[in-house]
C-alpha positions as a Markdown table, in Angstrom:
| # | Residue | x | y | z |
|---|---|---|---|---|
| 1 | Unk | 117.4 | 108.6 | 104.3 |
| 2 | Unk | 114.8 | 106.4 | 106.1 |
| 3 | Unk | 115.6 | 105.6 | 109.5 |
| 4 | Unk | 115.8 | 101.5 | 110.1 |
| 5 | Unk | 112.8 | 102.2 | 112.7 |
| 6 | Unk | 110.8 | 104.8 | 110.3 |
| 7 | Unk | 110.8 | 102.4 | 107.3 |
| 8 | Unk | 109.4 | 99.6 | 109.3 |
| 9 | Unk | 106.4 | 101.5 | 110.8 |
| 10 | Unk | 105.5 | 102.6 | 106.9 |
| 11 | Unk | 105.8 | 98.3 | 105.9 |
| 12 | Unk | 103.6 | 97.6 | 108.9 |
| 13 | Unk | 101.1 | 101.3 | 108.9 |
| 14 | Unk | 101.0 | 102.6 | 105.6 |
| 15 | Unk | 100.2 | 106.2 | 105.7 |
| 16 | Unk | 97.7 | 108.4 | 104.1 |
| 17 | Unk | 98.9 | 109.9 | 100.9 |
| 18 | Unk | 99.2 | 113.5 | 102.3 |
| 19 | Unk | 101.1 | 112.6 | 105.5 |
| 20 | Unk | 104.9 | 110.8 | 105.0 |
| 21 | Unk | 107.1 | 113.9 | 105.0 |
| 22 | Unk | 110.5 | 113.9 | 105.4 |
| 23 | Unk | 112.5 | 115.1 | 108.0 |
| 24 | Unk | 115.3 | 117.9 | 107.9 |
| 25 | Unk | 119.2 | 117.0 | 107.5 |
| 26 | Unk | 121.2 | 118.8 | 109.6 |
| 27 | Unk | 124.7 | 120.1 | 108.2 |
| 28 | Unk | 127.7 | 119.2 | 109.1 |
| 29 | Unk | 129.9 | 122.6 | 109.4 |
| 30 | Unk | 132.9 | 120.9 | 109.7 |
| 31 | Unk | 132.9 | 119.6 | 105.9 |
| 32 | Unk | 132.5 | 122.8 | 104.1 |
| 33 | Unk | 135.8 | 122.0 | 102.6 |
| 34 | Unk | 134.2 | 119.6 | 100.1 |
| 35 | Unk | 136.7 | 116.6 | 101.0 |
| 36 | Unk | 135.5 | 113.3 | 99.7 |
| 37 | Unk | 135.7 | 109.3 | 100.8 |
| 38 | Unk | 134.1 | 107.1 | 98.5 |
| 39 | Unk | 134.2 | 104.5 | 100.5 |
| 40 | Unk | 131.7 | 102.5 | 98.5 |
| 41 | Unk | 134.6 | 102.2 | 96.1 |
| 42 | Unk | 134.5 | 98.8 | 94.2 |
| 43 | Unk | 131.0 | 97.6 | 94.9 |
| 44 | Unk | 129.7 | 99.2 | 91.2 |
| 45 | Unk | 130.7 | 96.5 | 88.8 |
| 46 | Unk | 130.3 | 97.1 | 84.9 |
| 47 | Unk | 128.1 | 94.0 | 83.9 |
| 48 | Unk | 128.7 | 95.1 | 79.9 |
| 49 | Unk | 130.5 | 91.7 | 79.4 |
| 50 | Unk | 127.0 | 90.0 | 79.7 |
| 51 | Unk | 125.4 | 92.3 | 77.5 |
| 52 | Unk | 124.6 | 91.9 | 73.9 |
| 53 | Unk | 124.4 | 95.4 | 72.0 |
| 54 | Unk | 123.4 | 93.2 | 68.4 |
| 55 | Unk | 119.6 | 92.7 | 69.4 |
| 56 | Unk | 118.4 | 96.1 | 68.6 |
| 57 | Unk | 119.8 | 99.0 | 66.1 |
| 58 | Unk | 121.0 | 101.6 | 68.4 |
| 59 | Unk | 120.6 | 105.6 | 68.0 |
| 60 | Unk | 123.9 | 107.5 | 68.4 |
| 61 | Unk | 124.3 | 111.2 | 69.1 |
| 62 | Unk | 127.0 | 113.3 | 70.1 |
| 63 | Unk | 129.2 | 110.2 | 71.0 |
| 64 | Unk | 126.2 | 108.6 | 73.3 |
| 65 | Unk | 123.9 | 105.3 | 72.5 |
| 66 | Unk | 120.4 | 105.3 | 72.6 |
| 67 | Unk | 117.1 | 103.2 | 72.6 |
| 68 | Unk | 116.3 | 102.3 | 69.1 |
| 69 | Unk | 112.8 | 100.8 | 70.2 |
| 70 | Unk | 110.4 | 103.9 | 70.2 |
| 71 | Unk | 113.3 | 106.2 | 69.7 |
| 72 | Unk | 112.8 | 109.7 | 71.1 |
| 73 | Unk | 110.3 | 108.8 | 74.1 |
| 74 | Unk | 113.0 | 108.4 | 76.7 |
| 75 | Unk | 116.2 | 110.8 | 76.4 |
| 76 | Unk | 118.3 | 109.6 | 78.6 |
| 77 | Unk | 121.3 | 106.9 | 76.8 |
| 78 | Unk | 121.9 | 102.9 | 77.3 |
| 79 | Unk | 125.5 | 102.5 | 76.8 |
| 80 | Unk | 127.8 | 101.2 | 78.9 |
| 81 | Unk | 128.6 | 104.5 | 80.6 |
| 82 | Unk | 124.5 | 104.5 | 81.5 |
| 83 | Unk | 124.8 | 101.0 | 82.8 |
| 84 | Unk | 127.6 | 101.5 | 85.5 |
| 85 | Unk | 125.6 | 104.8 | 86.6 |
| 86 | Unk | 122.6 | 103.0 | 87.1 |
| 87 | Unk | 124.6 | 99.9 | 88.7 |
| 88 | Unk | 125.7 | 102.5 | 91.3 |
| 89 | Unk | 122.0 | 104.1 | 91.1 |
| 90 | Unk | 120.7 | 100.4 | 92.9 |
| 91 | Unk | 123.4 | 100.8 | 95.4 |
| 92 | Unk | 121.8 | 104.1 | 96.2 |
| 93 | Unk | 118.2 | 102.8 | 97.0 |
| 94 | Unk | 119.6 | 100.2 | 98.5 |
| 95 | Unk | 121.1 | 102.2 | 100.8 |
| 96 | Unk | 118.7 | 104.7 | 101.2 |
| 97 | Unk | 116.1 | 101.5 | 102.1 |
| 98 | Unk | 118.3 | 99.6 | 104.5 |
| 99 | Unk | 118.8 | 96.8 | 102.2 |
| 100 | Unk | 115.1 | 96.6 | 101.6 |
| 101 | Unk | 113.8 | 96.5 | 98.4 |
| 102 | Unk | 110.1 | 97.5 | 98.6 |
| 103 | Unk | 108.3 | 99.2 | 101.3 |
| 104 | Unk | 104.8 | 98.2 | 100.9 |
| 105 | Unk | 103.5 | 95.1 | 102.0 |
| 106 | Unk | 103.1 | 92.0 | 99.1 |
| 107 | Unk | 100.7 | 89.0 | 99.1 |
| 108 | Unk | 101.4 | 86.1 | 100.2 |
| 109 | Unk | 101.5 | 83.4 | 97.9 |
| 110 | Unk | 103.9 | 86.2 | 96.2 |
| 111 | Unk | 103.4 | 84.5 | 92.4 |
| 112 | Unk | 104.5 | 87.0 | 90.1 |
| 113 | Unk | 106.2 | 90.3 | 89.8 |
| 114 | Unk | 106.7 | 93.1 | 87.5 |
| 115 | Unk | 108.8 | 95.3 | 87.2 |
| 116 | Unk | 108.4 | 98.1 | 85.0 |
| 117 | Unk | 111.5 | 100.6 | 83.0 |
| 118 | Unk | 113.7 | 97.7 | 84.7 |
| 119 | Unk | 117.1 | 99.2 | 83.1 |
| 120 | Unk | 119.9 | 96.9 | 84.3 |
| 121 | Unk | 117.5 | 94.4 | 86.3 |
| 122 | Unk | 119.4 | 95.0 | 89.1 |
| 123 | Unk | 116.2 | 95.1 | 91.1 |
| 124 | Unk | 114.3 | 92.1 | 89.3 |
| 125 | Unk | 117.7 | 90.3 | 89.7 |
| 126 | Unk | 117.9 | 90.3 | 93.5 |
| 127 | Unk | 114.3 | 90.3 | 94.1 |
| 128 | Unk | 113.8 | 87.1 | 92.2 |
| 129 | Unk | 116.8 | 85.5 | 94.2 |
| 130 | Unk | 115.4 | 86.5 | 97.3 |
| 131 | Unk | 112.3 | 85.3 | 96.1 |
| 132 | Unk | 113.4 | 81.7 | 94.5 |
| 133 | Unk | 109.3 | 80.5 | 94.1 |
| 134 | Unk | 108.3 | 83.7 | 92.5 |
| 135 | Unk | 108.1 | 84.1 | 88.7 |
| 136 | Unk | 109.7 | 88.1 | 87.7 |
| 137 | Unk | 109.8 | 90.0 | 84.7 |
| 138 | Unk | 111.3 | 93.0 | 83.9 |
| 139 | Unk | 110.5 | 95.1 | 81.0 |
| 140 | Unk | 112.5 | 97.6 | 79.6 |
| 141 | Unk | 113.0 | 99.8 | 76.1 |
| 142 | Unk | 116.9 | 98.4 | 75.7 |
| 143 | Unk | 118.0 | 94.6 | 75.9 |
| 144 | Unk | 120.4 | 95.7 | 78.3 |
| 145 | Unk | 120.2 | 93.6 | 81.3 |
| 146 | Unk | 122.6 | 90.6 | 81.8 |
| 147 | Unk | 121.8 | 86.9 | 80.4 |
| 148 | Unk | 123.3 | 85.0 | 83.6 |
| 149 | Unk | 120.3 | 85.5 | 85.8 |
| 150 | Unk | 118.2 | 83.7 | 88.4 |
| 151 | Unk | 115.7 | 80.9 | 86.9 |
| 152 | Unk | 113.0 | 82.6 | 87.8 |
| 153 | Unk | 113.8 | 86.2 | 86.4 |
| 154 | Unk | 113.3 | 87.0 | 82.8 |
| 155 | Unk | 113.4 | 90.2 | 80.4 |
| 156 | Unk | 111.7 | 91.6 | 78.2 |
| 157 | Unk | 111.9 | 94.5 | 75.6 |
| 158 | Unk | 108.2 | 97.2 | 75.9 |
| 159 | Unk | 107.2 | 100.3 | 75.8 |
| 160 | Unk | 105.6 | 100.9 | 79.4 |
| 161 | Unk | 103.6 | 103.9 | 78.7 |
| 162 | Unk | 102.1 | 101.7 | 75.5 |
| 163 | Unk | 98.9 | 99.0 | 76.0 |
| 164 | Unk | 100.6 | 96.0 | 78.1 |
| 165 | Unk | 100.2 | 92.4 | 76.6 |
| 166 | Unk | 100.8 | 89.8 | 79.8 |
| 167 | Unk | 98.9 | 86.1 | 80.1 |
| 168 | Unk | 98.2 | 87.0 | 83.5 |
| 169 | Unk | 97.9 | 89.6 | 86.1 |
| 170 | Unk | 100.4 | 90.4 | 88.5 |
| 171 | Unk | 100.4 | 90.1 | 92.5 |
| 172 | Unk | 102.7 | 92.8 | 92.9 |
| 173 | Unk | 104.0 | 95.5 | 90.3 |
| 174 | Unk | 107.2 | 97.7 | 91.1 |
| 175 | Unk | 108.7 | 100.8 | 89.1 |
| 176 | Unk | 111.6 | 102.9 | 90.2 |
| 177 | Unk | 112.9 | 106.3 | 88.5 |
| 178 | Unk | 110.4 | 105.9 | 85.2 |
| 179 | Unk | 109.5 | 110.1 | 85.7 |
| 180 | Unk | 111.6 | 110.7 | 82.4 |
| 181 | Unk | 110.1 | 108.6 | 80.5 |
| 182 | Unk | 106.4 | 109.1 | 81.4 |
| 183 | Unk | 103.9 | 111.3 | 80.2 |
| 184 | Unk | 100.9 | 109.8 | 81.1 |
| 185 | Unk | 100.6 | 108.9 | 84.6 |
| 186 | Unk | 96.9 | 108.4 | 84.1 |
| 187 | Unk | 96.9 | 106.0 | 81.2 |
| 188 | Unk | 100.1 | 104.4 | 83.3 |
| 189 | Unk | 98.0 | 103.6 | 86.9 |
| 190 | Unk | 95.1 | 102.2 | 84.2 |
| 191 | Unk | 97.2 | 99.7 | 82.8 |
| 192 | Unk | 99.0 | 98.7 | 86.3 |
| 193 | Unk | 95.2 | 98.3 | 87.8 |
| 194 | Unk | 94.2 | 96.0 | 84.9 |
| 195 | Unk | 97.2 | 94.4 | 84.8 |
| 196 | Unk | 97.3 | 93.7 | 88.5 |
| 197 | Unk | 95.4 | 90.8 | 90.4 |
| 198 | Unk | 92.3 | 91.6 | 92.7 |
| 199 | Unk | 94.4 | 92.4 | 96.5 |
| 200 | Unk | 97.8 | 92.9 | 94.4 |
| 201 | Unk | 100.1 | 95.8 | 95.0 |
| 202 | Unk | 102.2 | 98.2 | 93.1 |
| 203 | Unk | 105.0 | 100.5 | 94.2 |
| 204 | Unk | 106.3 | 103.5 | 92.9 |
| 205 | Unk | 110.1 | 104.6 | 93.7 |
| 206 | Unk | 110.4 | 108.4 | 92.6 |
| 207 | Unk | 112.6 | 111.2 | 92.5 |
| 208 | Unk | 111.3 | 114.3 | 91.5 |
| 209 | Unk | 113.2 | 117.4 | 90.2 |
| 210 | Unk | 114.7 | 120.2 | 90.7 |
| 211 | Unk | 116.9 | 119.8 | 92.7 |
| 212 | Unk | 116.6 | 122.1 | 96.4 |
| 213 | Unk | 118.1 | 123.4 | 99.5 |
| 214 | Unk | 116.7 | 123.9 | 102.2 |
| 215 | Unk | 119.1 | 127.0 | 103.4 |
| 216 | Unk | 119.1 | 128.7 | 100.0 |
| 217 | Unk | 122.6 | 127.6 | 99.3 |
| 218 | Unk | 122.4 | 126.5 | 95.4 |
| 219 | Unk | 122.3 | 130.1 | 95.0 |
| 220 | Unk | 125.8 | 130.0 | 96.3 |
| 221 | Unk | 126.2 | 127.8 | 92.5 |
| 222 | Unk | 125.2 | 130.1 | 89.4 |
| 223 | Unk | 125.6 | 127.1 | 87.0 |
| 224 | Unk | 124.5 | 124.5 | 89.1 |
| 225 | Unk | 121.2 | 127.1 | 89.4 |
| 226 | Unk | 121.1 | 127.2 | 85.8 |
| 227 | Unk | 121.2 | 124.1 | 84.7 |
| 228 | Unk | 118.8 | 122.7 | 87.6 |
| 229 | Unk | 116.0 | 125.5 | 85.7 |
| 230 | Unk | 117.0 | 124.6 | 82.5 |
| 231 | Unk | 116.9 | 120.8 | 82.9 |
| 232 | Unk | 112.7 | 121.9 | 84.3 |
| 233 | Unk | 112.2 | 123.7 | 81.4 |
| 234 | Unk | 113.3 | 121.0 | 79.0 |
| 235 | Unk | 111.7 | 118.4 | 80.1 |
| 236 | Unk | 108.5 | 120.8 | 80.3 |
| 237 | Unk | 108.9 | 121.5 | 76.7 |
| 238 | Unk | 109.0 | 117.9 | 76.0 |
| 239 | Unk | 106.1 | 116.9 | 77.6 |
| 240 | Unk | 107.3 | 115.1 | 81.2 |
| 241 | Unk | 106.5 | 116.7 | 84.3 |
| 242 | Unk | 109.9 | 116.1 | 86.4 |
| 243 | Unk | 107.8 | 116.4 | 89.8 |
| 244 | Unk | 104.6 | 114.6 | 88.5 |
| 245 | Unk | 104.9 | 111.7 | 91.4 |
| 246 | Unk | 103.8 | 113.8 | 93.7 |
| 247 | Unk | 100.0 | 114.2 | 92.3 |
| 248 | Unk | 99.9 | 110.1 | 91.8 |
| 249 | Unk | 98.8 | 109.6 | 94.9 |
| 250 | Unk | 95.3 | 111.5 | 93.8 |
| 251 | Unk | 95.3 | 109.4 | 90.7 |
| 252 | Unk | 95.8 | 105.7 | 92.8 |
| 253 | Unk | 93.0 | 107.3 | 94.6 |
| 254 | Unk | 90.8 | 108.2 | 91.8 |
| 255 | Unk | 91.3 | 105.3 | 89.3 |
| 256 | Unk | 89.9 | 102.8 | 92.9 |
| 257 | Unk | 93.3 | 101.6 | 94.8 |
| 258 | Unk | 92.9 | 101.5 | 98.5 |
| 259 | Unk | 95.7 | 101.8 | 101.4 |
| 260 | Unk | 97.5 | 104.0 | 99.3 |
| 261 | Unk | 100.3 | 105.3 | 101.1 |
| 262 | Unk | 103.6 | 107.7 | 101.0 |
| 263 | Unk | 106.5 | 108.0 | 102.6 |
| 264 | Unk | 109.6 | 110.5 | 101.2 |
| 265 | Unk | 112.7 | 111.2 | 101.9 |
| 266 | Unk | 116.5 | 113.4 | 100.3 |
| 267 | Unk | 119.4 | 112.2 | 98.7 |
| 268 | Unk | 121.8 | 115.0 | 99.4 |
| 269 | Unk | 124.3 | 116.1 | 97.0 |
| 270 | Unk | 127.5 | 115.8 | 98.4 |
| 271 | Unk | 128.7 | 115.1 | 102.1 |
| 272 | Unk | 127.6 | 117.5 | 103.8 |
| 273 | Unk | 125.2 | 116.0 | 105.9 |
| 274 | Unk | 125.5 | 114.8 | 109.8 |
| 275 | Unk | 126.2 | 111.1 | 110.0 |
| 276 | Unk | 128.1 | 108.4 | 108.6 |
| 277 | Unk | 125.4 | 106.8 | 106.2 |
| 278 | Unk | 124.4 | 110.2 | 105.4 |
| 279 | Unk | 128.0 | 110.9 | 104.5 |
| 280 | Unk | 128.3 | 107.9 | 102.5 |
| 281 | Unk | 124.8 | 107.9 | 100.6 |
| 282 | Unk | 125.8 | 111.7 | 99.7 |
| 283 | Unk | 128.8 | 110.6 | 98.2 |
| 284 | Unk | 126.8 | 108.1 | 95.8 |
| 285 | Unk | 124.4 | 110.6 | 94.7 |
| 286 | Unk | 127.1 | 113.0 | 94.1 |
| 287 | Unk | 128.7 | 110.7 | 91.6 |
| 288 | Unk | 125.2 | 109.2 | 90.3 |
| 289 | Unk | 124.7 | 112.8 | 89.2 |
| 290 | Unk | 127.9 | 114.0 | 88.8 |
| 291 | Unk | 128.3 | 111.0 | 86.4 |
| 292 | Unk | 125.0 | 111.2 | 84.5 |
| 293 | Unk | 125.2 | 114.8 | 83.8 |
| 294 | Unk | 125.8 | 114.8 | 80.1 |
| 295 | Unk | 123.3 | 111.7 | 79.9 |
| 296 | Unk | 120.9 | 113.9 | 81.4 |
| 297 | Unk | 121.9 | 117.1 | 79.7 |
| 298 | Unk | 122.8 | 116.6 | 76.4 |
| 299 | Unk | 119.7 | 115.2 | 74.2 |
| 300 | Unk | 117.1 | 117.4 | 76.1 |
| 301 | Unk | 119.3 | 120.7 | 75.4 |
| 302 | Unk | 120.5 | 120.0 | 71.6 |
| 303 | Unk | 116.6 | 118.7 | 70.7 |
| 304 | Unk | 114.4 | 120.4 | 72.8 |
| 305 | Unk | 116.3 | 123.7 | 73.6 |
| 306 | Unk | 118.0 | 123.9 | 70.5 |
| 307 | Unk | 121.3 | 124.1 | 71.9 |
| 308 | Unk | 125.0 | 122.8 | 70.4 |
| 309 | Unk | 127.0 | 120.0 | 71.9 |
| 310 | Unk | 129.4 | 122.4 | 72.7 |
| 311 | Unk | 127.2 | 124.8 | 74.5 |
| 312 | Unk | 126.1 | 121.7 | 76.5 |
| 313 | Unk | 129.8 | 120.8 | 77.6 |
| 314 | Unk | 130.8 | 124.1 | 78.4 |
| 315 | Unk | 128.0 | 124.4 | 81.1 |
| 316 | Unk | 128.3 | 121.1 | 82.6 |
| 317 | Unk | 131.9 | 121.7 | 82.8 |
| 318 | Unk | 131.0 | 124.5 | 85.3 |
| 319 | Unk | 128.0 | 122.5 | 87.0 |
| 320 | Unk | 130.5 | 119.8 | 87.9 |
| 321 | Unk | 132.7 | 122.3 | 89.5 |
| 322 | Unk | 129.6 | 123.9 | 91.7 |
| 323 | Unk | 129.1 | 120.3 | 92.5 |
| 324 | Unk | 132.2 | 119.3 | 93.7 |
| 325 | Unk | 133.2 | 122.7 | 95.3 |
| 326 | Unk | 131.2 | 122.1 | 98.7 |
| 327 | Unk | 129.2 | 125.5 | 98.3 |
| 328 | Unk | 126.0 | 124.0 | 98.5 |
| 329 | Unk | 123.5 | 121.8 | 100.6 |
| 330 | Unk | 121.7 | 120.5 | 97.4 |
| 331 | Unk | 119.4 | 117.3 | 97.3 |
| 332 | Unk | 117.0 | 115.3 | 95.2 |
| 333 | Unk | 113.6 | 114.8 | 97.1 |
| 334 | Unk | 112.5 | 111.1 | 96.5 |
| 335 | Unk | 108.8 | 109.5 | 97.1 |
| 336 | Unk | 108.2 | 106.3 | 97.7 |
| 337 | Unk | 103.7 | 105.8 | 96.4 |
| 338 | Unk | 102.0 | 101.9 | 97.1 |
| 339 | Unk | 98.4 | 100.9 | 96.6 |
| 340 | Unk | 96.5 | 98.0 | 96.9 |
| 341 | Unk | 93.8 | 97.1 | 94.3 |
| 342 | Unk | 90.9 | 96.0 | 96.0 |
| 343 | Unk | 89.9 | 92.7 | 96.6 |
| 344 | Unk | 86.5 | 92.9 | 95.3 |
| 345 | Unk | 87.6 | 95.0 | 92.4 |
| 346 | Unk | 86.1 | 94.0 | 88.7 |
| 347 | Unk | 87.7 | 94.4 | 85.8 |
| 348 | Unk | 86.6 | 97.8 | 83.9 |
C-alpha cells in the first residue's frame, strides 16, 4: 500500500516511467494460522435497488448475467453478485490510496472528467461530489450504475476499446481495472490523446496478473498455482494480456504525452502482512478475489479452455481453500500510469 508520505511526493514529483517500484511487505509470523477480522464489515452496500436490469437484454450462462452490448469482449458478469464485489473493489483503492482518488495532478479550471469501464460509478460518483463545478461521465458496457446521483455525474452505455463520440475533449480522463477488457492498448492511448484537451491528464489504475510471492510460498497452494497459470493462459488465448500495463508507459511515451509517470504497489492476499492497514486491506482483497472467483473463472475456462461448469467448480472449490488456509504470501501487483498531453499538442 502507498505510504500517506510516498503518495504525496508522486502528486507533487511525478516519476519517470521506469522508476516507482514498490517496496517489500514484511510477514507477519504470528498469523500463519489464517484467522480473520473483517473489520470493514458493513461498509459494502448492494446498490441493486437503484438499478434497472430492463435497459439492455442480458446474456446468461451457467447461472451468471452478462453484458449484452458487444457480448463476448469483456468476460467477466454484471449481476448483482458483480456489483457488491466491485462496491467492495472501490473500498479497496480507496484504501490502498488513503482516501485519495487520483494520483496525478489535474488542471485547474478542472471542467470535465471521464471516466472510462466505470462499472458501478462508484468512482465518477464521489469524484463528482467532491468536485460539485465539474461536469463527469462515466461510460461503461452495462447500465448498471445507480440513478440517484450527483447533478453533475452522468452515465453512459460504450464500448471503450471502440472510436469514442464526445462534443468535447476532456481535461482529465481516469480508467481503473479495464486490463480484461482491453486488447488494444495502442488504439486505447489514441483515442484518450484525441479525446483529451491540450495540458489534460489521464490516469490509469492497474492490476496486473498472476498473482506472486515473493518467498515462493504459492507453491505451498497446488490449486491456487493452477488456477493462477490457467487464468494467464486463458486470457492469452483470448487475446488480453493480463500484465499489459506495465508496457503503457512506452506507449504514453510514443504516441507524445509528457510527465508520464508510475508509481506501484501489492494488495496482499490474505493477512498476513505487518501492520494494521495492511491487515485490513488484505482482508478486502481476499474477499474481492475470494468472491469473484467464479466471475473470473468460469466464462474464460468453459469458452476459451473448453472446460465444463463442473470442472470449473470443482477447482475453485479447492482454490478457495488454498486461499483461506494461510499457506501463502500471495498478492496482486497494481500500477498506477499518468500523462499529460502537451500543451502545444495538435490534433493528428
Amino acid at each position: 500500500m502507498l505510504s500517506d508520505d510516498a503518495a504525496e511526493a508522486v502528486v507533487e514529483a511525478p516519476r519517470p516511467a521506469e522508476e516507482g517500484l514498490f517496496g517489500d511487505f514484511e510477514v507477519d509470523e504470528g498469523d500463519g494460522d489464517g484467522e480473520r477480522d473483517s473489520s470493514y464489515g458493513g461498509e459494502v452496500e448492494s446498490i441493486t435497488t437503484s438499478i434497472s436490469d430492463s435497459a439492455i437484454d442480458y446474456k446468461f450462462e451457467h447461472g451468471r448475467r452478462y453484458h449484452a452490448f458487444q457480448d463476448g469482449k469483456y468476460h467477466l458478469p454484471n449481476d448483482d453478485e458483480e456489483i457488491v464485489r466491485l462496491e467492495l473493489q472501490h473500498l479497496i483503492w480507496r484504501q490502498c490510496l488513503s482516501n485519495r482518488l487520483h494520483l496525478c495532478p489535474t488542471p485547474n479550471p478542472l471542467r470535465t472528467v471521464l471516466d472510462i469501464g466505470c462499472g458501478t460509478g462508484a468512482w465518477a460518483i464521489d469524484f463528482a461530489e467532491v468536485h460539485p463545478a465539474t461536469r463527469v461521465i462515466g461510460v461503461d458496457l452495462s447500465p448498471i450504475q445507480p440513478t440517484a446521483v450527483p447533478p453533475n455525474v452522468e452515465f453512459l452505455v460504450d464500448d471503450i476499446t471502440a472510436p469514442w463520440i464526445f462534443d468535447q475533449p476532456f481535461d482529465y480522463i481516469h480508467s481503473r481495472a479495464i486490463t480484461i477488457g482491453v486488447r488494444d492498448w495502442g488504439a486505447l492511448v489514441a483515442e484518450v490523446w484525441r479525446n483529451l484537451a491540450p495540458g489534460g491528464w489521464v490516469e490509469f489504475q492497474e492490476y496486473h496478473a498472476p498473482f506472486v510471492s515473493d518467498d515462493g510460498t504459492i507453491a505451498r497452494c497446488a490449486a491456487f498455482e493452477r488456477w493462477n497459470g490457467l487464468l494467464l493462459e486463458a486470457a492469452g488465448k483470448a487475446g488480453v494480456r493480463l500484465d499489459a500495463i506495465v508496457g503503457v508507459p512506452g506507449v504514453l511515451a510514443e504516441r507524445g504525452f509528457v510527465n508520464v509517470g508510475r508509481a506501484a504497489t501489492k494488495w496482499p492476499v490474505g493477512p498476513w502482512a505487518k501492520g494494521q492497514r495492511e491487515k485490513r486491506l488484505g482482508e478486502m482483497v481476499l474477499d474481492d478475489v475470494a468472491g469473484g472467483l467464479e466471475g473470473f473463472s468460469m466464462r474464460m475456462f468453459t469458452k476459451v479452455l473448453g472446460w465444463s461448469r463442473e470442472e470449473v467448480m470443482e477447482l475453485l472449490e479447492q482454490v478457495s481453500l488454498d486461499m483461506r488456509s494461510g499457506k501463502m504470501h500471495a498478492y496482486l501487483p497494481i500500477d498506477f500510469l499518468w500523462a499529460q498531453k502537451p500543451l502545444d499538442a495538435t490534433e493528428e
